[in-house]
N, C-alpha and C positions, 0 to 999 in steps of 0.2 A: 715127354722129354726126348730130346734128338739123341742118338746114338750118338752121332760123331761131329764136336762143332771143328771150325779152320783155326779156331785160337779160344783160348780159356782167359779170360783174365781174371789172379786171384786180388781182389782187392775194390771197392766199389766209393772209394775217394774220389776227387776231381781228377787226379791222371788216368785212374782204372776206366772212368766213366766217358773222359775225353777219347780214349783209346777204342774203347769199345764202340762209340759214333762210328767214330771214323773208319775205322774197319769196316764197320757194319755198312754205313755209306758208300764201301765201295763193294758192294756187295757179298761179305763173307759172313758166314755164320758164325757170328759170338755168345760168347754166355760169361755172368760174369757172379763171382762164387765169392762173397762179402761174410765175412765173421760178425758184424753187427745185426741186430734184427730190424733194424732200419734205417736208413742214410743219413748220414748228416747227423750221427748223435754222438754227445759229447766231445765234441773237438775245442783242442784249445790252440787257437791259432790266433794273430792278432788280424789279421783277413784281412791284408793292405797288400793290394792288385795296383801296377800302373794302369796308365789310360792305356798307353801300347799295348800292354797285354789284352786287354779287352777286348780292344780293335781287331789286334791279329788271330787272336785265341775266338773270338766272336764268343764270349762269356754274359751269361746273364746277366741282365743288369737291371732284374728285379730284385736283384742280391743286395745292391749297392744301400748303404746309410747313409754314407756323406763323402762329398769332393773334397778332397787335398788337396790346395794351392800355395801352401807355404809351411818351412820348417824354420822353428826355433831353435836352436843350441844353447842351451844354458850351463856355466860355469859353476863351478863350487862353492863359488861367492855369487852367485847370480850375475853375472854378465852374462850379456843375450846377443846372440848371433841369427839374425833374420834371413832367410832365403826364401823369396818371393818368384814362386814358377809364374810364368806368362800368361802358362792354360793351365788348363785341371791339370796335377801328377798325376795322381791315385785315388785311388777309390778303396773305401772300409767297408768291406762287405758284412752280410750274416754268414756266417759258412754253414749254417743249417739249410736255408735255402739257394746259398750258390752249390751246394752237394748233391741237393734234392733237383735242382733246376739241369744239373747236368748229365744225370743221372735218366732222369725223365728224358734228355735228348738221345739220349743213346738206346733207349729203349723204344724212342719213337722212330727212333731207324734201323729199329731192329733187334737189337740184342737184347739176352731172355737175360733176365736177373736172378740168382738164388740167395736169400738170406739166413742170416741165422748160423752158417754153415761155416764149422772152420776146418780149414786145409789139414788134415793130419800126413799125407802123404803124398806123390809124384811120379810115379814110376814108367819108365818106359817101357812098352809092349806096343808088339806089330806096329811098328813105324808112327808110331802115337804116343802119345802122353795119357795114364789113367789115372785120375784125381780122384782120392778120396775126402771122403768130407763127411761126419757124425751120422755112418751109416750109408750114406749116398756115394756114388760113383759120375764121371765123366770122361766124356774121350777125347780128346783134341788132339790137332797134330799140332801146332803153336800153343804155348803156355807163356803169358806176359803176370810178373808177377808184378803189382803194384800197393803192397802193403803198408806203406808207413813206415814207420818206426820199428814197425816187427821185422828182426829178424831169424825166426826162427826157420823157415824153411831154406832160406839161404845157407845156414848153417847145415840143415841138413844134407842138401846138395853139393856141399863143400865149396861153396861159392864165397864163404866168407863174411865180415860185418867189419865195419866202420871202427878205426883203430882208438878211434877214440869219441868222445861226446861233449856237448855243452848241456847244460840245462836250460829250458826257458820258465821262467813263473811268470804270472798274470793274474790280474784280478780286476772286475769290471766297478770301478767308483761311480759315485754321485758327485761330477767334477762339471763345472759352469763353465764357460768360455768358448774360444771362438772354432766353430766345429769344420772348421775348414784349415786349423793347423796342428803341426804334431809337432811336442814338447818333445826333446831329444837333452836328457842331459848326461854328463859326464862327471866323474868325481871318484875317485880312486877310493874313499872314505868310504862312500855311499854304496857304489858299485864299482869293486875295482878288476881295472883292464878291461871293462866295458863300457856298459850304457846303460840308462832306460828313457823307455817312453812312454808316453801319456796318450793315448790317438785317442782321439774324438770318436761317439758313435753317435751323438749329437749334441746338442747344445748342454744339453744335464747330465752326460753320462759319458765316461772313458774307459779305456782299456789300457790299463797301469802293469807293465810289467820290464820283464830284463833279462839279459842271458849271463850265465855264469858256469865256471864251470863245478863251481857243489856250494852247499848253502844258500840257493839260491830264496826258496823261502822263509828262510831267517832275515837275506840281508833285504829281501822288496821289503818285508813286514815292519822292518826297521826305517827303510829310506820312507815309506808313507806317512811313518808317524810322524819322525824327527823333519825329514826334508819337507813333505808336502802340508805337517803339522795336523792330521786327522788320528789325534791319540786317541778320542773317542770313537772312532767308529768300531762297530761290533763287530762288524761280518769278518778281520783280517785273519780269525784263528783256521777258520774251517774254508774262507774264500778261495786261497790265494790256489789255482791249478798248476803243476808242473808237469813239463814234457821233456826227454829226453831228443838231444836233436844233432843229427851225424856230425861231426867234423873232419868231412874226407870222405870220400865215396869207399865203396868196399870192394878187394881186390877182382872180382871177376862179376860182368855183368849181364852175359852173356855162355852161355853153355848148351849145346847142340843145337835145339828148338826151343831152347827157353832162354828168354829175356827177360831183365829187371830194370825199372822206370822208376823215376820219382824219389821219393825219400826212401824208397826200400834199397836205392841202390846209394845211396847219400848225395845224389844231390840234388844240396841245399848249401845256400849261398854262406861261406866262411865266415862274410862279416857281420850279416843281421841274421842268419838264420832260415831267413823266406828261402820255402821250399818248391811254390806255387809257380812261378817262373820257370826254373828251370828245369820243374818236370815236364812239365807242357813244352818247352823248347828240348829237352831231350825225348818226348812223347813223340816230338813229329819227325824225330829223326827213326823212331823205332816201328814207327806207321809207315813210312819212308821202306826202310828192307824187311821190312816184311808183308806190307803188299807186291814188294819185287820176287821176293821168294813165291807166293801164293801163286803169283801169275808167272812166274819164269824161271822158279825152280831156283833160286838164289839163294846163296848161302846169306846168314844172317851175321857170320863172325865179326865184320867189320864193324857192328855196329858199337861195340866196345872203342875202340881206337877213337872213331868217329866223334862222338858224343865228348870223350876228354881231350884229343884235340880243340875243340870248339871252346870248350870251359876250364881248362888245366890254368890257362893265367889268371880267370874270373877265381877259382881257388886258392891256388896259390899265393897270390896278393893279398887275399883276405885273411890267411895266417898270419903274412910278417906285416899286417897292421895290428892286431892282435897282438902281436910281439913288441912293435914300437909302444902300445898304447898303456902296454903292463909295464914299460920305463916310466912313465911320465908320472910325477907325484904334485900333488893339487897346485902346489907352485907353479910347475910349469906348465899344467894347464890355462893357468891363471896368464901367465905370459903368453901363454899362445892364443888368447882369446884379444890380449890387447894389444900382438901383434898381425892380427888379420884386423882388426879393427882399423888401425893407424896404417893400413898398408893396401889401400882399396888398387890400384894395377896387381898387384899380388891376387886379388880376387878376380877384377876382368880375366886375369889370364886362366883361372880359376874355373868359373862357372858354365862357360861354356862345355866343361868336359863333363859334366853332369848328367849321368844319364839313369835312371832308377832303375835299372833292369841289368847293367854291366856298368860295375864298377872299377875293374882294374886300371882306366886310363886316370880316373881321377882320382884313385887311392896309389896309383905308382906316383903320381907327382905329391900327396899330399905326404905316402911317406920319406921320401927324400927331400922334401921341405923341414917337416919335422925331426928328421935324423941330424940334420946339420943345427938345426936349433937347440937340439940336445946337445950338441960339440959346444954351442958358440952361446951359452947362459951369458 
């Protein structure tokens, strides 16, 4: 084992693993110190990547299940709202081997992996960072933390945690249909001030879930039975997995030589939750000053400002639709599905703002559409 690496990352997810590439790519010595005994296990994510991201992220796409070309929106009463992409959107991956597959690149360029190992500590000595971990020690002079959902060592360094959370459940069905669209529906009864969705992982089998912010697997286990009408299936008691998932990044994301990425730092997108995006877009901002640092002695502070410049109105908008969406009672759902229906120029002017990856242009006009709709019953 090396004495001394240029960066530590604690955490061996897709950001930890994407990060440590690319470092390593540019020639620095990484290692990267994972609390799991091996990658990719147990994750509950619904693992829907744009095509963009792929593209630009150059992500595995041994990973991939099945292409998304169209979303459904269904009403309370079953009105169906179709949205038919040109090309593929997105892609449902496995996150076992998109974890494993990017993991494996980052180790192919270099950087040494430790599993098993969780972080108990962080301390700085001689112009370095010394990481403990069940027994074991590291040196680094860069420490990127990229945990998850854990925020314990944040805490410890008084960095802070996410003022608040949603939950997501999930459960994978034996669901038939057409594995290139994702059922999206809405209903204040079912799931209220949210969603769920149905995504395909192929022709027989879905990924059934919803974000809330508590009881979330009371109310999936109830919308499966009554809504999607599967009162016998067995598996809903012990199925259904929950995660907790940031709402709002956490006050500090950065402090001396250590940076925080990813979900450890929250962000993850306000309206659906996907965190996968915008770690990797805030990942190459944090590869970005800290390759300037390595090779030119640059401070890394800005990399806070930075990062929530970029994504503060991707944030932000996704609260106060959230806000709009917890007014609306099945009624006016109801009207709002048979007023984009009967109102197709309202859609042309609509769909071109669509973009899967930053939603604030098409949720700022959707919720000032919707605000004056609630004025004007």
């Amino acid at each position: 084992m090396k004495n001394l690496y240029d960066a530590a990352v604690i955490g061996g997810g897709p950001i930890g693993s994407y990060i440590a590439q690319k470092l390593s790519q540019s020639g620095f010595e990484v290692c990267v110190i994972e609390q799991k005994d091996s990658i990719g296990e147990a994750v509950v994510c619904t693992g829907l990547i744009s095509k963009e991201s792929f593209q630009r992220y150059e992500l595995p796409e041994k990973s991939i299940l099945t292409c998304i070309k169209s979303f459904s929106f269904i009403s309370p009463k079953k009105q169906e709202l179709k949205y038919f992409h040109p090309d593929i959107l997105a892609y449902v991956v496995d996150r076992s081997i998109f974890d494993r597959a990017l993991a494996k690149k980052a180790q192919t360029a270099g950087a040494t992996y430790f599993l098993g190992k969780c972080v108990n500590s962080i301390e700085e000595s001689n112009r370095c960072y010394k990481i403990s971990a069940d027994g074991k020690s590291w040196d680094a002079k860069y420490v990127v933390i990229a945990t998850g959902v854990n925020y314990r060592l944040q805490n410890m360094l008084g960095m802070g945690r996410p003022q608040r959370f949603l939950y997501g459940s999930q459960i994978e069905l034996p669901i038939n249909g057409d594995d290139t669209n994702i059922e999206i529906h809405i209903s204040q009864q079912y799931i209220p001030g949210s969603f769920a969705w149905i995504t395909p992982i192929n022709k027989k089998m879905a990924r059934v879930g919803m974000i809330l912010e508590k009881n979330g697997r009371a109310y999936l286990r109830r919308f499966i039975k009554k809504r999607l009408g599967m009162n016998n299936y067995t598996g809903l008691e012990q199925g259904i997995a929950v995660k907790p998932i940031a709402y709002g990044p956490i006050p500090r994301s950065v402090k001396g030589k250590i940076i925080i990425v990813g979900e450890a730092a929250g962000q993850v997108k306000t309206t659906t939750g996907g965190g996968i995006f915008m770690g990797l877009f805030c990942a190459d901002i944090a590869i970005e000053k800290l390759v300037k640092a390595f090779k030119k002695g640059a401070t890394i502070d800005d990399y806070d400002t930075t990062w929530r410049s970029a994504l503060s109105s991707e944030l932000e908008i996704g609260k106060k639709v959230r806000q709009v969406a917890s007014r609306f009672n099945d009624n006016m759902i109801e009207r709002l599905f048979t007023f984009v229906k009967n109102n197709q120029p309202w859609v042309s002017f609509l769909t071109p703002r669509i973009n899967f990856d930053f939603h604030s242009d098409l949720f700022y006009y959707c919720v000032k559409a919707f605000t004056y709709l609630l004025k004007n019953p």
